[in-house]
C-alpha positions, 0 to 999 in steps of 0.5 A, a space after each residue: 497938216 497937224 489937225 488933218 491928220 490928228 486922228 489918223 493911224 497907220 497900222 497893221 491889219 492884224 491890230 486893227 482887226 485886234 483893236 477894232 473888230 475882233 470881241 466887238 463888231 457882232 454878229 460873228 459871222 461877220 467879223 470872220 467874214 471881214 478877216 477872211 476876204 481880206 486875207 483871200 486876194 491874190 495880195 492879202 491886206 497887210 496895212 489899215 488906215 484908221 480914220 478915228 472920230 469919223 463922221 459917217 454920212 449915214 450913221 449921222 443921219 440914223 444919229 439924227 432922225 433916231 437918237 436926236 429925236 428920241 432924247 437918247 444919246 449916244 456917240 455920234 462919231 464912228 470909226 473907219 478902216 481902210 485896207 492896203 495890200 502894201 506896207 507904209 508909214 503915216 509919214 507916207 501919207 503926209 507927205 504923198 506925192 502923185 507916185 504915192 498916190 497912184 501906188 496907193 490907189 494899186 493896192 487900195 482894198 476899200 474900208 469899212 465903218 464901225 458903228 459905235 455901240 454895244 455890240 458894236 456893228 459894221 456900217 457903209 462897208 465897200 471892199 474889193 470885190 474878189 476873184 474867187 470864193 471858196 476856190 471857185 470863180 466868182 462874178 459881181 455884175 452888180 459892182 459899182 465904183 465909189 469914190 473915196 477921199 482919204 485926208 485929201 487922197 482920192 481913192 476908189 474901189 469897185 464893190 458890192 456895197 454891205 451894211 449890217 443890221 442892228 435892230 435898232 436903227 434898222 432891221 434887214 430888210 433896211 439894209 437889204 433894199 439900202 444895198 441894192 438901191 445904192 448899187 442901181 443909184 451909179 447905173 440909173 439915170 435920175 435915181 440917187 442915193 439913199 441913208 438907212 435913214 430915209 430908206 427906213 423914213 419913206 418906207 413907213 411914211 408918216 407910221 414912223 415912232 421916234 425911238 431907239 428900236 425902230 429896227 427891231 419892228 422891221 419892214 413888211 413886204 408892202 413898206 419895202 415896195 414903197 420904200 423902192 416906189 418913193 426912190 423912183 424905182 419899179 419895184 416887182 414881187 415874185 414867189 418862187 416855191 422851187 428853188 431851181 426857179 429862183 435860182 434861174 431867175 436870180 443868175 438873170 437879173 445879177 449877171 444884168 447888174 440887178 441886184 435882187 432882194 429875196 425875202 425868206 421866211 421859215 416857221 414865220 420868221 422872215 429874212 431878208 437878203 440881197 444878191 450881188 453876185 454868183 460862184 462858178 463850179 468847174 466843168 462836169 463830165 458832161 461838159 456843163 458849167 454849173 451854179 456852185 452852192 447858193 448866191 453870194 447875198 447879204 452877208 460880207 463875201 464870202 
């Protein structure tokens, strides 16, 4: 019991958003994010369980394949956060018995993992999807439950699956295709998951430099199809100049559990980002439901 918990800790959201995320995890964007939707649910995240020295399966292998073969060393372990809406003690973790358990699977709102590094980023991210964002309904079709094994506790929690970019091991369009796939992984029969890691490795084939800012390069759109092609996939290219139509076609295949990739581009700079889900705005006069501002994409929700 002493080793297993060794490097655990039982604290408040309010440190661990202090200790771990706030003036270190960029961009900004995402750190207001984080706080945001932990404190948006009908039980707002009270309790973080830190998970120090953390190894993260997909941190490792971005670890190996970049840094290990390229002779630029640096930390290999990660941090992970998990989020409770209910306050208790790390002695409750110790000795959790079935009635703690299933209290704590009741308020468990999913964790994320902070990549090490200077700006430090968010790796494997699975929150609770929430009810609503920006006070209006929302809807994730494209959620999948992931299983979680906190010191021996089984865990789960239905989410849209989030990573951020670092441009070193990955640019967006890594973390956009890492996105959707592993959502579709779950449904598909015969597909399986993916790390950045080999995403980014069948994307470029054999072009691949071992280096440590392979993730500035990014993808380009014809590597990204292979990418999808080489992890059974049938991937499908459209070009949308209005927005109306993409918006249509967008609602389609997110309300079908299909998350999409669109691929923007302005004065020739090129983002990528991945649809999970959709806001709802309340009836008009005429008695419509309409669309409320843009898909949720990327970015944390919301």
């Amino acid at each position: 019991g002493v080793l297993v918990f060794e490097h655990i800790k039982v604290i408040t959201l309010a440190e661990a958003l202090k200790r771990y995320i706030d003036d270190k995890v960029q961009p900004p964007s995402v750190r207001v994010s984080l706080s945001r939707v932990l404190q948006q649910y009908p039980l707002p995240a009270v309790t973080s369980v830190v998970e120090e020295n953390y190894t993260d399966i997909d941190y490792s292998a971005s670890y190996y394949e970049q840094r290990g073969r390229a002779f630029t060393p640096s930390d290999k372990t990660t941090t992970r956060l998990h989020f409770f809406s209910k306050p208790f003690t790390k002695a409750a973790l110790v000795g959790a018995g079935r009635r703690t358990i299933q209290s704590l699977q009741r308020a468990y709102l999913g964790y994320t993992v902070v990549r090490p590094g200077v700006p430090a980023t968010l790796g494997r991210t699975f929150l609770r999807c929430p009810e609503t964002v920006d006070s209006y309904p929302a809807r994730f079709p494209t959620r999948r439950q992931v299983q979680v094994d906190l010191v021996g506790i089984p865990l789960s929690v239905e989410s849209c699956p989030y990573v951020s970019q670092d441009e070193r091991i990955m640019a967006c369009a890594t973390a956009a295709i890492w996105m959707s796939a592993f959502a579709l992984a779950g449904k598909v029969s015969g597909v399986s998951e993916h790390t950045t890691a080999e995403i980014t490795a069948l994307a470029l084939s054999l072009n691949r430099p071992y280096g440590p800012v392979i993730g500035r390069r990014g993808l380009q759109i014809g590597e990204m199809e292979h990418a999808f092609l080489s992890m059974g996939f049938d991937p499908q290219l459209w070009t949308f100049p209005a927005p109306s139509e993409l918006r249509d076609v967008c609602h389609i295949y997110v309300d079908s559990g299909i998350p999409p990739i669109l691929v923007l581009e302005s004065e020739g700079v090129g983002h990528a980002v991945t649809v999970v889900g959709f806001t709802l705005a309340p009836r008009s006069k005429s008695g419509e439901i309409g669309n409320a501002g843009i898909f949720r994409a990327s970015q944390l929700v919301p």
